[in-house]
Rosetta silent file (secondary structure, phi, psi, omega in degrees, C-alpha in Angstrom):
SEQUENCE: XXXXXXXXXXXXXXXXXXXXXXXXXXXXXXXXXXXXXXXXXXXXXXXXXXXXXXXXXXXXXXXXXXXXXXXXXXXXXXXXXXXXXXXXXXXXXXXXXXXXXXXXXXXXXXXXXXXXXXXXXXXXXXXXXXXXXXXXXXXXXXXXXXXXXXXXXXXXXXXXXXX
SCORE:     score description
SCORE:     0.000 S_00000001
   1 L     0.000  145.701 -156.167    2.024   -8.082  -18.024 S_00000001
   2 L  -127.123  -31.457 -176.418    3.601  -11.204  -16.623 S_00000001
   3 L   -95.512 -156.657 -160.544    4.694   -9.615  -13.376 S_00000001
   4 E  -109.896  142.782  168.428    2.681   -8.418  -10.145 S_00000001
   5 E  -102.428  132.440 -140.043    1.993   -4.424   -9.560 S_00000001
   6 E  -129.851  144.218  144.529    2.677   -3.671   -6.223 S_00000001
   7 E   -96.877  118.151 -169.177    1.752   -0.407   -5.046 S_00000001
   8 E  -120.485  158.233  169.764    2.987    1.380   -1.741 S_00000001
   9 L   125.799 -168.848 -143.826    2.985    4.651    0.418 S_00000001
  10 L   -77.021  162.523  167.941    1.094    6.113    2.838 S_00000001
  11 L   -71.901  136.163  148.372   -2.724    5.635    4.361 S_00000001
  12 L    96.992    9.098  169.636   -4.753    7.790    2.439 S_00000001
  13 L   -72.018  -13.288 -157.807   -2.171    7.968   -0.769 S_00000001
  14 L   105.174    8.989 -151.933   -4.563    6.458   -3.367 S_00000001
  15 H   -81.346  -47.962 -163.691   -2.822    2.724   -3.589 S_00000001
  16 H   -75.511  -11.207 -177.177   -6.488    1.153   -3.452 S_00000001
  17 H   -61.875  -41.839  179.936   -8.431    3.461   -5.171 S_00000001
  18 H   -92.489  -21.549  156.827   -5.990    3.382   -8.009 S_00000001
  19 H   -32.390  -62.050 -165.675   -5.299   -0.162   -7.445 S_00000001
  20 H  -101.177   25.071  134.227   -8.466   -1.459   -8.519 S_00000001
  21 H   -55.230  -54.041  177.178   -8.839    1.167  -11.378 S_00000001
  22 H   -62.142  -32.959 -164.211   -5.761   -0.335  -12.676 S_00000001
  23 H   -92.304   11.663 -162.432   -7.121   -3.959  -12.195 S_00000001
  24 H   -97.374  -68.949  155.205  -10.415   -2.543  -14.064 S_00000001
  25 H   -37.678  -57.129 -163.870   -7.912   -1.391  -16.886 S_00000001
  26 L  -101.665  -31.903 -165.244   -5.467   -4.206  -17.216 S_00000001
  27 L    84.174    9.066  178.648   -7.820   -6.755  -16.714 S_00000001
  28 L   -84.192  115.548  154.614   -5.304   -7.915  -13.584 S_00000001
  29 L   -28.030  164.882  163.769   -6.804   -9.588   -9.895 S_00000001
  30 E  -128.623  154.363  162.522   -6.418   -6.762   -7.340 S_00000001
  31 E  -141.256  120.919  153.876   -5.685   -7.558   -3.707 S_00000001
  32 E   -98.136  137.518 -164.111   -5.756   -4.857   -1.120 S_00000001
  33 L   -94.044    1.582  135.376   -3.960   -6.480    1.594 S_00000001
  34 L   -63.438  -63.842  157.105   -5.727   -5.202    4.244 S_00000001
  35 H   -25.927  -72.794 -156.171   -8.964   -6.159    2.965 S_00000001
  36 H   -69.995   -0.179 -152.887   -7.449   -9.602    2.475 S_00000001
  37 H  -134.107  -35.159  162.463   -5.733   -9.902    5.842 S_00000001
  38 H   -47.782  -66.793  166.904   -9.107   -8.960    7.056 S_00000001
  39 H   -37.404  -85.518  176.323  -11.233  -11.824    5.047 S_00000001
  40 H   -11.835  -71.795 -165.380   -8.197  -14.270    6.335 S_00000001
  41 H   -64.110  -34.523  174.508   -8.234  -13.587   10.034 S_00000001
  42 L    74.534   30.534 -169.150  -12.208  -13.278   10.468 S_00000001
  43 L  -135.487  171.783  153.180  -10.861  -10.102   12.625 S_00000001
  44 L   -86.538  121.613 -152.212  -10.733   -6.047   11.739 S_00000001
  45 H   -52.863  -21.748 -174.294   -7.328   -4.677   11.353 S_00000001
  46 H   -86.054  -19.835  172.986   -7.866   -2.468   14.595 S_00000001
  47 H   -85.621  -20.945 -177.321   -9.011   -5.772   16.457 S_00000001
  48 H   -55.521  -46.970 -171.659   -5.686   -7.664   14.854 S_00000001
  49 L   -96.067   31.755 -178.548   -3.668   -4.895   16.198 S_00000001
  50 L   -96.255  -36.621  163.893   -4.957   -5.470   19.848 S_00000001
  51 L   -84.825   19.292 -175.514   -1.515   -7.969   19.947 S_00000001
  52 L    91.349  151.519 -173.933    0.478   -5.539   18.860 S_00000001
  53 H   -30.423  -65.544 -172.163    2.038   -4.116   16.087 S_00000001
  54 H   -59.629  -72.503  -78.010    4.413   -7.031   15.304 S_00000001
  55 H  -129.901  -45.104  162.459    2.018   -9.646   15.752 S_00000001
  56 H   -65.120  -32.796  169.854    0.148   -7.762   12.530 S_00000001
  57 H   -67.231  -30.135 -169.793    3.333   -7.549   10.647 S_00000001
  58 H   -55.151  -87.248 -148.243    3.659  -11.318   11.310 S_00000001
  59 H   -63.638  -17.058  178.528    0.351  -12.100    9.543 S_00000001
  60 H   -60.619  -56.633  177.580    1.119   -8.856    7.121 S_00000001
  61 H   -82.274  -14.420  160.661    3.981  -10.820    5.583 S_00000001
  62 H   -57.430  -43.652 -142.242    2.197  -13.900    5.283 S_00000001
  63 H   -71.380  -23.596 -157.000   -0.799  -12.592    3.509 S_00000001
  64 H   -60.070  -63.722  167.081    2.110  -10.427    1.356 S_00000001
  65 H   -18.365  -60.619 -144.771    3.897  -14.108    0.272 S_00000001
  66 H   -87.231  -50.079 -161.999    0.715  -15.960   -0.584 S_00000001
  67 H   -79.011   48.526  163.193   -0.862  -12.774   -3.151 S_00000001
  68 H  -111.562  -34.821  160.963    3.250  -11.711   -4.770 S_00000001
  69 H   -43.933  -59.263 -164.067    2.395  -15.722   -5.939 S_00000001
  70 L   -79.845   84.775 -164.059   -0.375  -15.067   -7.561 S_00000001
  71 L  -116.531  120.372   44.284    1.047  -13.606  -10.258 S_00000001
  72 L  -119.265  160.986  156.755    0.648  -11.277  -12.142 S_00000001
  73 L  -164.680 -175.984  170.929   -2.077   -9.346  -10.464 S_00000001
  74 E   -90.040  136.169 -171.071   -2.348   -5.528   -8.441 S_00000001
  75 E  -144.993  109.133  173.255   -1.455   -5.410   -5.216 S_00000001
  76 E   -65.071  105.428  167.059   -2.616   -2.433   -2.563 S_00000001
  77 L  -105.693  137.150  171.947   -0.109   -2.803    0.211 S_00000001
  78 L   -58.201 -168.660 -170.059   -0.607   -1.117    3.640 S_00000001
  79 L   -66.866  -41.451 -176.215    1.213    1.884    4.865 S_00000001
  80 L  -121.984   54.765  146.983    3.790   -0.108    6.803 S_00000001
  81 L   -56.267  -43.051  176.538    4.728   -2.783    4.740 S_00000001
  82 L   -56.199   -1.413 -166.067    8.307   -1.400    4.357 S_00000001
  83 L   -84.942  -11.196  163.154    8.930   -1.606    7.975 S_00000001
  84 L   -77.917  102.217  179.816    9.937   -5.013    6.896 S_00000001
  85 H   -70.092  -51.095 -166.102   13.169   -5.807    4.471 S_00000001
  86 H   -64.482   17.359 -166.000   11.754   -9.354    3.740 S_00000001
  87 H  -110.085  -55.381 -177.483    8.601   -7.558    2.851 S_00000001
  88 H   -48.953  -57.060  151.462   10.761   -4.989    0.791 S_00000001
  89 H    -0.730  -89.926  178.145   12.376   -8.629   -0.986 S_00000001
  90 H   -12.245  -75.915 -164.778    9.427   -9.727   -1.200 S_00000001
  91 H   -86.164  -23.616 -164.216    7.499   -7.160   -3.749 S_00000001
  92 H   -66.020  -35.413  176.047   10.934   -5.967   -5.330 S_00000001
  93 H   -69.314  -49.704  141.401   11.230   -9.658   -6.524 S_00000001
  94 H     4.395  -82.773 -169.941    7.790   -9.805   -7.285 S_00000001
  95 E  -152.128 -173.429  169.693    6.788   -6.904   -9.275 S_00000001
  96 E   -80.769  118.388  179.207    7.182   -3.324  -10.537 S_00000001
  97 E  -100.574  147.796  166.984    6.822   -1.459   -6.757 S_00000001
  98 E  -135.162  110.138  166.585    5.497    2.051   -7.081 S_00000001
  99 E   -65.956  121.139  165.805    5.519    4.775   -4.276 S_00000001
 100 E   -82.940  107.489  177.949    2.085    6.284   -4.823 S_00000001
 101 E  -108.496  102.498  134.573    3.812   10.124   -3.226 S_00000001
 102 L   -65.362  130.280  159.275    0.802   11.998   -1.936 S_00000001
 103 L   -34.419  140.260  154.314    1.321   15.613   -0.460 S_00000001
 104 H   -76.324  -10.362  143.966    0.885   15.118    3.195 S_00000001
 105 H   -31.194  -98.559  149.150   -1.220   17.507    2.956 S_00000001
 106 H    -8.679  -74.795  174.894   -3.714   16.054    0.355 S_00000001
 107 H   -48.687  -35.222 -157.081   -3.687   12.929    2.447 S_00000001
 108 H   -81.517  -42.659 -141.626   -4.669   15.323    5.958 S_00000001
 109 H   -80.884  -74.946 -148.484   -7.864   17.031    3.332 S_00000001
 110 H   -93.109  -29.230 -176.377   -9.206   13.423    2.817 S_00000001
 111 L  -115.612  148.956  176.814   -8.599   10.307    5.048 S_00000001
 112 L   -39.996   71.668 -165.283  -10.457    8.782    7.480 S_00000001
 113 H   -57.608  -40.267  179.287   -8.321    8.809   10.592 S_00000001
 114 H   -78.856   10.589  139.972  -11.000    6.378   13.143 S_00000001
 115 H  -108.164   24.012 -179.418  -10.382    3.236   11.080 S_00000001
 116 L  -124.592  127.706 -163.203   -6.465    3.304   10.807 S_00000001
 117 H   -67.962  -24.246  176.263   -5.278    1.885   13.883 S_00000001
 118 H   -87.515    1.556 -177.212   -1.922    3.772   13.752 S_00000001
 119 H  -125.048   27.005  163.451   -3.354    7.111   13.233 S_00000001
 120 L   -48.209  -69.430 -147.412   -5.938    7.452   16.338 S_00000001
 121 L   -53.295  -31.448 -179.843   -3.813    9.823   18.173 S_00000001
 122 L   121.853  173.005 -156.595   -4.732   12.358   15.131 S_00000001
 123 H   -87.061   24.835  140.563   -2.625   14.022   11.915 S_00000001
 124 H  -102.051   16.339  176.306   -0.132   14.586   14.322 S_00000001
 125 H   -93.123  -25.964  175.787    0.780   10.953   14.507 S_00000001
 126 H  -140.555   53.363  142.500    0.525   11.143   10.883 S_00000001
 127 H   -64.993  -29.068 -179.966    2.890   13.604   10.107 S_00000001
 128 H   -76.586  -52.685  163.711    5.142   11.882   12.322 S_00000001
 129 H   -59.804  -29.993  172.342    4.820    8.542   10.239 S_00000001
 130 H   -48.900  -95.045 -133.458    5.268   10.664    6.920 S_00000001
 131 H   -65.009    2.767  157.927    8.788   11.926    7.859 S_00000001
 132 H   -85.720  -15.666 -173.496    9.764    8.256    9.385 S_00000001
 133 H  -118.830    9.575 -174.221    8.945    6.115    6.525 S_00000001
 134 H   -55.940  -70.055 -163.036    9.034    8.657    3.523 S_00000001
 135 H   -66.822   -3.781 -177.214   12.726    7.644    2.855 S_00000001
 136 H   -92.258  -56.675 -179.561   11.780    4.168    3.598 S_00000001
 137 H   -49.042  -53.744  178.261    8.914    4.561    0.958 S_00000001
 138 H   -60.049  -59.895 -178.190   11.665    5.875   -1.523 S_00000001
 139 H   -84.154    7.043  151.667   14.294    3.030   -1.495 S_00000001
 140 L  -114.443   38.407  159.737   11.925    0.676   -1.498 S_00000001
 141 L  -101.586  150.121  154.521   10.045    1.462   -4.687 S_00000001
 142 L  -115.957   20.015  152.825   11.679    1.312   -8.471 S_00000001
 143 L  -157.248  163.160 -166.572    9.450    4.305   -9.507 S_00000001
 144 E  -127.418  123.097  152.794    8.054    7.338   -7.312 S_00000001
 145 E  -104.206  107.532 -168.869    4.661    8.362   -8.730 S_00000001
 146 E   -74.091  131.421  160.820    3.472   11.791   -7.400 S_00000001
 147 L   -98.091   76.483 -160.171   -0.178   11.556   -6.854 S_00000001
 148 L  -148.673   15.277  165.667   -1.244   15.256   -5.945 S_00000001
 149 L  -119.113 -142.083 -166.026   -3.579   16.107   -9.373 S_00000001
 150 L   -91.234  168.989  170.045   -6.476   14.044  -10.358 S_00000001
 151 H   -33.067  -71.359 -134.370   -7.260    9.860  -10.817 S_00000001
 152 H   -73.993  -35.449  166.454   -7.071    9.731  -14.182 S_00000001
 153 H   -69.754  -19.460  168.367   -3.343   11.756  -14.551 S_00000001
 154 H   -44.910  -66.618  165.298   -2.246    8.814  -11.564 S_00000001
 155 H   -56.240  -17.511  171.241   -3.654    5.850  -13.620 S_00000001
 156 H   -79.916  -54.151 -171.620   -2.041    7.218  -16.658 S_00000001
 157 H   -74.840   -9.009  158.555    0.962    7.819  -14.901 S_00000001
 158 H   -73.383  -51.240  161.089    1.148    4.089  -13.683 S_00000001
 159 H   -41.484  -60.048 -172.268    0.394    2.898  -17.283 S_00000001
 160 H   -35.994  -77.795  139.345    3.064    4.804  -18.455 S_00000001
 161 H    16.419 -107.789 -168.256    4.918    2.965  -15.854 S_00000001
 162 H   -65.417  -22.058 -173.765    4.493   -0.544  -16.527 S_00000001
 163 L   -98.572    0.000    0.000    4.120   -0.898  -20.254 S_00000001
């Protein structure tokens, strides 16, 4: 694999969990780009996002630049990367992008809501981010993976995918 696998879609879709299955698998770095924006900053994405949104997208497309270089490797991007075209550029030039598409549902059953700074207000903020960025989430992928059975048909269905 020569390019970078970039994985996208919602908090609470699966990108890192199956991210660093895949990088377990392939034998690829992983970056989750939260993590790594974390590490960077010496701050927690909920204190980063004490300046505001933008002022995280800022450093969001930085960290996004330096690991689509580092190529090839896996790369867990947050929920609102796409809110960005040069971010959308970015991974399309990059790598194979894959919408990890969890039910919203699924996603409601399982994730943590008190450490994602855009989903305090509760799953009705994030049903409200499903139907704004779903369609965002579509045309900036080149494959739609449904994630809504187990790991192991996901990672399979990502293999399929790339090779």
């Amino acid at each position: 694999m020569k390019k970078n696998i970039i994985l996208i879609g919602m908090p609470g879709c699966g990108k890192t969990t199956l991210g660093k299955k895949l990088s377990s698998e392939l034998n690829m770095k992983f970056y989750d780009l939260d993590e790594y924006i974390e590490k960077r900053e010496k701050k927690s994405i909920q204190d980063i996002f004490k300046n505001g949104e933008e002022s995280f997208r800022k450093i969001e497309s930085e960290v996004l630049s330096e690991v689509c270089n580092d190529k090839p490797c896996i790369i867990a991007t947050g929920g609102g990367i796409i809110k960005k075209h040069e971010n959308i550029d970015m991974m399309k030039n990059s790598g194979v992008v894959i919408f990890i598409d969890r039910p919203l549902e699924k996603i409601m059953e399982d994730i943590e809501i008190k450490n994602r700074p855009l989903l305090k207000e509760g799953k009705e903020k994030l049903k409200a981010l499903y139907n704004e960025r779903y369609e965002l989430y579509m045309k900036s992928c080149h494959y739609r993976l449904e994630n809504s059975k187990d790991e192991k048909a996901a990672i399979k269905g990502i293999l399929e995918i790339v090779s």
